[in-house]
N, C-alpha and C positions, 0 to 999 in steps of 0.2 A: 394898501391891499390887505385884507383880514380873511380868514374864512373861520364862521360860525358854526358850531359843533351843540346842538340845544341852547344851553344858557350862556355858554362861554364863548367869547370874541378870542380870536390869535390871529394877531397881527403876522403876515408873511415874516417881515422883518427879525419880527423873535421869536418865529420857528426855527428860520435859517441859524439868528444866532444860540438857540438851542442844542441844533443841530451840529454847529461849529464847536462849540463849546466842550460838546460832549466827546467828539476825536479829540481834540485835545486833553482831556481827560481822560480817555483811553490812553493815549501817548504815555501820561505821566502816570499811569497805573503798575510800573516796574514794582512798585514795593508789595503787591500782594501775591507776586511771586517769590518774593524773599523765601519764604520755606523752601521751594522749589531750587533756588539759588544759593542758598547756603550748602545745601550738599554737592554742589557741582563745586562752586567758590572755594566752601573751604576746604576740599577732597583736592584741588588743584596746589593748594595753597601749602598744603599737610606735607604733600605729598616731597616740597621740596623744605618743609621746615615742618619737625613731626611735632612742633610743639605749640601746635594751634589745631585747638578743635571746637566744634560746633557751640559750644558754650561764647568763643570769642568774637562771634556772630553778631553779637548784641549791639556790637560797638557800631556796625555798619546803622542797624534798627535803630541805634537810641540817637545818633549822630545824625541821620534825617531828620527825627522828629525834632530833636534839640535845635538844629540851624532854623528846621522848619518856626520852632515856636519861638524864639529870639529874633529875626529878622521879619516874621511878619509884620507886626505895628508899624515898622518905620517903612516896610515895600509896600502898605497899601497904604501909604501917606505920598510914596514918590507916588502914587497912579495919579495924583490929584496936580501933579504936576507935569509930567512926563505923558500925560493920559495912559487910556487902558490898553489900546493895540499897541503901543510904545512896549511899555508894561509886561507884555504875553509874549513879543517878541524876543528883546530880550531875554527872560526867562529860557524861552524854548531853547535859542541857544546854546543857553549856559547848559541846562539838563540836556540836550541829544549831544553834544559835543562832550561832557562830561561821562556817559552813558560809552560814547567811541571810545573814548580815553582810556577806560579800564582794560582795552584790550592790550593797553600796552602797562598799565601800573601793577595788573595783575600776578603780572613776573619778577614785581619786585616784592612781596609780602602784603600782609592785610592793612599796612595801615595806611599805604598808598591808595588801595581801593576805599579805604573811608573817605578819602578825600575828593575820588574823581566819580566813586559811583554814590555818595551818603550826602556829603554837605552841598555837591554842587545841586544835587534831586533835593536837600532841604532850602536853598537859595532860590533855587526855581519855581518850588512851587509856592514861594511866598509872593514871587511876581505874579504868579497866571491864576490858582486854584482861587482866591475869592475871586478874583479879577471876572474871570472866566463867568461863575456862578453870579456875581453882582449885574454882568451885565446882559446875563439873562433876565435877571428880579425884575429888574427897570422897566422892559418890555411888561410884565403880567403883573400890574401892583394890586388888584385885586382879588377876590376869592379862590384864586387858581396858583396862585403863586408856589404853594410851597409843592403841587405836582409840577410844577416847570421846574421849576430849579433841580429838582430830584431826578428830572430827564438825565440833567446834567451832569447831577452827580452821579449819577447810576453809572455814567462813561466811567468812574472810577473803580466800579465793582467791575463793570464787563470787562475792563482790559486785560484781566490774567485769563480771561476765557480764551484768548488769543496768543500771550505771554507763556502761557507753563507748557503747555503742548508744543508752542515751539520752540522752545527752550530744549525739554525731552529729548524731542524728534530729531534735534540738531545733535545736540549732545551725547545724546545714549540711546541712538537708531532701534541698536538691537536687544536695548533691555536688559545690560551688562549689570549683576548683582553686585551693590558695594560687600564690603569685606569687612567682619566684624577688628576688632581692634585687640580686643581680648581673649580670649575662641573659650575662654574658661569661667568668664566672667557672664553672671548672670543678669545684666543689663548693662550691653557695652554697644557704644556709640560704633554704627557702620559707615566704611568710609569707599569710596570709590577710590581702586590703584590700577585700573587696568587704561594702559596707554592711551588706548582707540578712544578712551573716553576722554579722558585729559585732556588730548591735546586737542580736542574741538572748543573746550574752557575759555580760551583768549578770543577766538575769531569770533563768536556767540555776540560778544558785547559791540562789533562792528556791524553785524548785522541789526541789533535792536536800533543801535544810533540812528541808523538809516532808515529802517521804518518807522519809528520816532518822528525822526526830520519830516518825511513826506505827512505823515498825517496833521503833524502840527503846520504847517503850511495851508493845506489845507482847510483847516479848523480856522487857521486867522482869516482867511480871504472869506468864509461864511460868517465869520462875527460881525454885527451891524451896532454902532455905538448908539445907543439914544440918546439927544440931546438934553440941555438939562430943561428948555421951554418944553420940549413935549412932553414932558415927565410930570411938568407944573400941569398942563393942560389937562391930563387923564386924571392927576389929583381932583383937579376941579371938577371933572366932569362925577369922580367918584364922588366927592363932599355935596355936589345938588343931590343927588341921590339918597343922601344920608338923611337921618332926624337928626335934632340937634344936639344930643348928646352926641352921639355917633361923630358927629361934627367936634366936637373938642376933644376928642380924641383923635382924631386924624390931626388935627392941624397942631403936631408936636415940635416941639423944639430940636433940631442937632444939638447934641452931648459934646462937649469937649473930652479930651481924654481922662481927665481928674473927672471929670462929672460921671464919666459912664466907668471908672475903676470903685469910685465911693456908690456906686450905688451895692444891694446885698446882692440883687438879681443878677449880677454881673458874674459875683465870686460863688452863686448856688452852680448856675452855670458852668464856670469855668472847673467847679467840683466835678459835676455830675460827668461834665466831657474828660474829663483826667481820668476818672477810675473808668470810664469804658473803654478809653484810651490803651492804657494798662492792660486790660485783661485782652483787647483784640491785637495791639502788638504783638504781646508776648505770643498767643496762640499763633497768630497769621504766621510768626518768625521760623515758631519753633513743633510746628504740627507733623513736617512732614518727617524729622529727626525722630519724635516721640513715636511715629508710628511706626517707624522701619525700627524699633525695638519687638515689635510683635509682626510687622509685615513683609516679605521679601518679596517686593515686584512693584519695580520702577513705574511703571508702564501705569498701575495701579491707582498712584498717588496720582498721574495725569489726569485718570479718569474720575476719581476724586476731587479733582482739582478744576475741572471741569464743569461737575454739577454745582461746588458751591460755588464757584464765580457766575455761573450763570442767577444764581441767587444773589449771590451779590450784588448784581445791580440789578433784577426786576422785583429786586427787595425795597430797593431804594426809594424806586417810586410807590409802593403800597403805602411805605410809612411818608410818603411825601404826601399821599394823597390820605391819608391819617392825619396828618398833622391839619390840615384844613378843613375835613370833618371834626376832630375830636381836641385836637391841640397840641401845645409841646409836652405837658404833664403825663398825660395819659400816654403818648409815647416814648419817654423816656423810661416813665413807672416800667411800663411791660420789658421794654428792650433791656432794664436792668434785672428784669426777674428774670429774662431769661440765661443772660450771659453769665451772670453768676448762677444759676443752677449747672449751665453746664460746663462749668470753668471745676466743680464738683463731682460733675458724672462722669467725666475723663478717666476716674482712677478706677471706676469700673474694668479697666482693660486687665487690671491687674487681675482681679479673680479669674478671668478666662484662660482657662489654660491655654499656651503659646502654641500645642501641637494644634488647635483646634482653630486653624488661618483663616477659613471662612467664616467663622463668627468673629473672629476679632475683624474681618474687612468689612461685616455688614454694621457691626457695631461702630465701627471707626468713620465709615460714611454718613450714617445715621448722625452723629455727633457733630463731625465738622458743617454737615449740611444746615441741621438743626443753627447751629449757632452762625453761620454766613446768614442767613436768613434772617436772623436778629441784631447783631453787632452793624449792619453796616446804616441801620435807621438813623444813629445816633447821627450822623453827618447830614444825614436827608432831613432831618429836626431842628439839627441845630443850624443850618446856614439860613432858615426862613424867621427863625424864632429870634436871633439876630439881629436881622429889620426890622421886623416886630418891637421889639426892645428900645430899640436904640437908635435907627430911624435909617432912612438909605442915604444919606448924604455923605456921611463916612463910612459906610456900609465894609471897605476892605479894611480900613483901620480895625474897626470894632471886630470885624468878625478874627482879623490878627491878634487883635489881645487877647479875646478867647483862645487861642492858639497856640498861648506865651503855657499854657496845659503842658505842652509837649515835652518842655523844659524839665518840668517836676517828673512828668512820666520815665521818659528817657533816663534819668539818673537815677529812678528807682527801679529798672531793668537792669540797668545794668549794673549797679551796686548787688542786686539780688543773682544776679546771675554769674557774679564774677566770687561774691563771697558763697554766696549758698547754695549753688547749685551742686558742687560738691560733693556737698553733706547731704541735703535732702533731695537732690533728686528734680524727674518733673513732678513727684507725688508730689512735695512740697511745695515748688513753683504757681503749682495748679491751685494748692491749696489756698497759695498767700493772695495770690488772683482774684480770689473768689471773695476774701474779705474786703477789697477794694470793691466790689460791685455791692458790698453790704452800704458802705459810704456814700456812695452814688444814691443808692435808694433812698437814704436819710434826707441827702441832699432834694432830691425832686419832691420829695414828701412837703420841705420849708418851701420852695420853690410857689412862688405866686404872679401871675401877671397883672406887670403892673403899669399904670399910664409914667411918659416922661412925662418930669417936671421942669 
């Protein structure tokens, strides 16, 4: 069954699994409330050991991505054995059960919670997030593909649209002001000690397991595998259609993994996705910490947190349906020019004077929105360009070694956050941020598409 929208066929099948795909990527969306979570987490955490502050945050962020980008290669290599609902399943598991768990590790220090809320979310989403997105691809191999996959991914930007407010709401009802740390010090990290808020801290994490649980359920019963004859059939049906060049270029060879690590296209790539990496970590980690320096109202950063998530994901799809007009080049060029400009315009906060709150909120919105709206392309770009590349038949492998990113990223967060943040500050952090999207740019600039050989 299809239904025809002008020139585009979609198949029922991989609407539904569109549709599936993208709750489950809402699910596994906890990390883009990390900002939001660090100041509840480590306000909990301070409060019973004062020698842990926002800066030790990194470990949770870098510890995701790090599990995320070492175990992908080898979990999208198990799909091809285990299959894909196998695959997602598991996953879900391990991340909503992981997710419950902190409501009890949480009582023991932070580095219990790296463990049940950071690596088991980096474990997980090496089972499900290409899984997910691959087996969308397979339904739409044609002209439409990189707007369907970005449905999908988009589940990933929308989900803090639902995350942070409820986070808040649970936690800090009444919009309890954290407490500066230093009362004399001219930019001193605010930390939440008021009881009523605290102790809502553990039970939080019981709650998200459980709506986790139920939507990833869901999401698996809407996912429809395509087989691998019907995949050949739509090829076919795409190559009569084609001229004959057009034709020897579809009909590409599967890469082995030495063949698609030696190629350049591989490591331009795997550059260009590392430094935007970098700069959207650190920001997404550490935005809401940087702006409770100039802003006092919880309630605030929700609302903030709000408009850019909702960017976040109907970002997704603009540049999803970018990439299929215009290409991977031309959006990554732009999504670098912008997140480095504004990973620089940040320190603007600084000349504003602190009494003057309503400009620093209209400026601090302006900003974060500004760049949700750019940073999250890079995923909606890179999971089509991908396929493109390297072909669908390994599709979760390959899109995993791009992934193995995470690895370099992570350890240079947190090396930089743990040696230098210290010394220079977020001015600095933001600064060093910003050189990395200089790399990026370099990178996309070499960047050529090119046929497999």
């Amino acid at each position: 069954m299809q239904l025809k929208l002008g020139k585009h066929v979609y198949p029922l099948k991989g609407l539904l699994t569109a549709l599936g795909a993208t709750l489950l990527l809402i699910s596994m969306a906890v990390d883009f409330s990390y900002a939001n979570l660090n100041t509840y987490v480590i306000s909990y955490i301070r409060y019973h050991d004062n020698s842990t502050s926002y800066a030790d945050w990194v470990f949770v962020t870098s510890s995701k991505v790090f599990v995320q980008g070492i175990t992908m290669p080898f979990l999208g290599q198990l799909e091809l054995k285990i299959g894909t609902k196998a695959s997602i399943l598991i996953g879900c598991m391990i991340y909503s059960g992981g997710i419950a768990l902190t409501s009890f590790t949480i009582k023991y220090g932070l580095i219990p919670v790296v463990f049940s809320m950071a690596v088991t979310h980096g474990v997980a989403f090496g089972l499900i997030y290409a899984q997910a997105i691959g087996s969308v691809i397979k339904w739409f191999l044609k002209d439409n593909k990189g707007f369907m996959s970005s449905i999908a991914v988009s589940g990933y930007g929308f989900g803090s649209l639902i995350w942070i407010p409820l986070e808040t709401a649970y936690v800090n009802p009444k919009n309890i002001d954290p407490i500066a740390v230093d009362l004399n010090a001219t930019n001193s990290d605010k930390y939440f000690v008021d009881p009523e808020v605290l102790d809502n801290v553990p039970s939080l994490f019981l709650l998200l397991g459980g709506i986790f649980a139920g939507l990833q359920i869901i999401g698996l019963l809407l996912i429809q595998i395509r087989s691998k004859s019907e995949i050949e059939e739509t090829e076919k049906e795409i190559s009569d259609e084609k001229s004959e060049a057009e034709k020897e270029d579809s009909n590409q060879p599967s890469l082995t993994i030495l063949q698609t690590i030696s190629k350049s296209n591989f490591w331009l790539l795997w550059t260009i996705f590392m430094t935007i990496q970098v700069l959207g970590t650190f920001i997404n980690s550490y935005q809401k910490t940087f702006g409770q320096n100039f802003i006092t109202d919880d309630f605030f950063f929700v609302y903030v947190g709000l408009a850019s998530n909702i960017l976040n994901g109907s970002s997704r799809m603009v540049w999803g349906k970018l990439y299929d007009i215009k290409g991977f080049r031309f959006n990554a060029f732009l999504i670098g020019v912008i997140c480095t400009s504004i990973s620089w315009i940040c320190l603007l906060h600084y000349v504003i004077p602190k009494d003057q709150e309503m400009f620093q909120k209209v400026f601090y919105g302006i900003w974060i929105s500004c760049f949700f709206a750019a940073y999250p392309g890079i995923y909606a770009s890179v999971a089509p360009v991908t396929e493109a590349t390297f072909g669908h038949l390994n599709y979760s492998r390959d899109f995993g070694l791009l992934f193995t990113q995470s690895m370099f990223s992570s350890i240079v967060l947190t090396l930089s956050a743990q040696l230098l943040y210290d010394k220079i500050s977020y001015a600095g952090m933001f600064t060093i941020c910003g050189g990395f999207g200089i790399i990026g740019l370099l990178a996309t600039w070499k960047f050529k598409p090119t046929k497999l050989k």
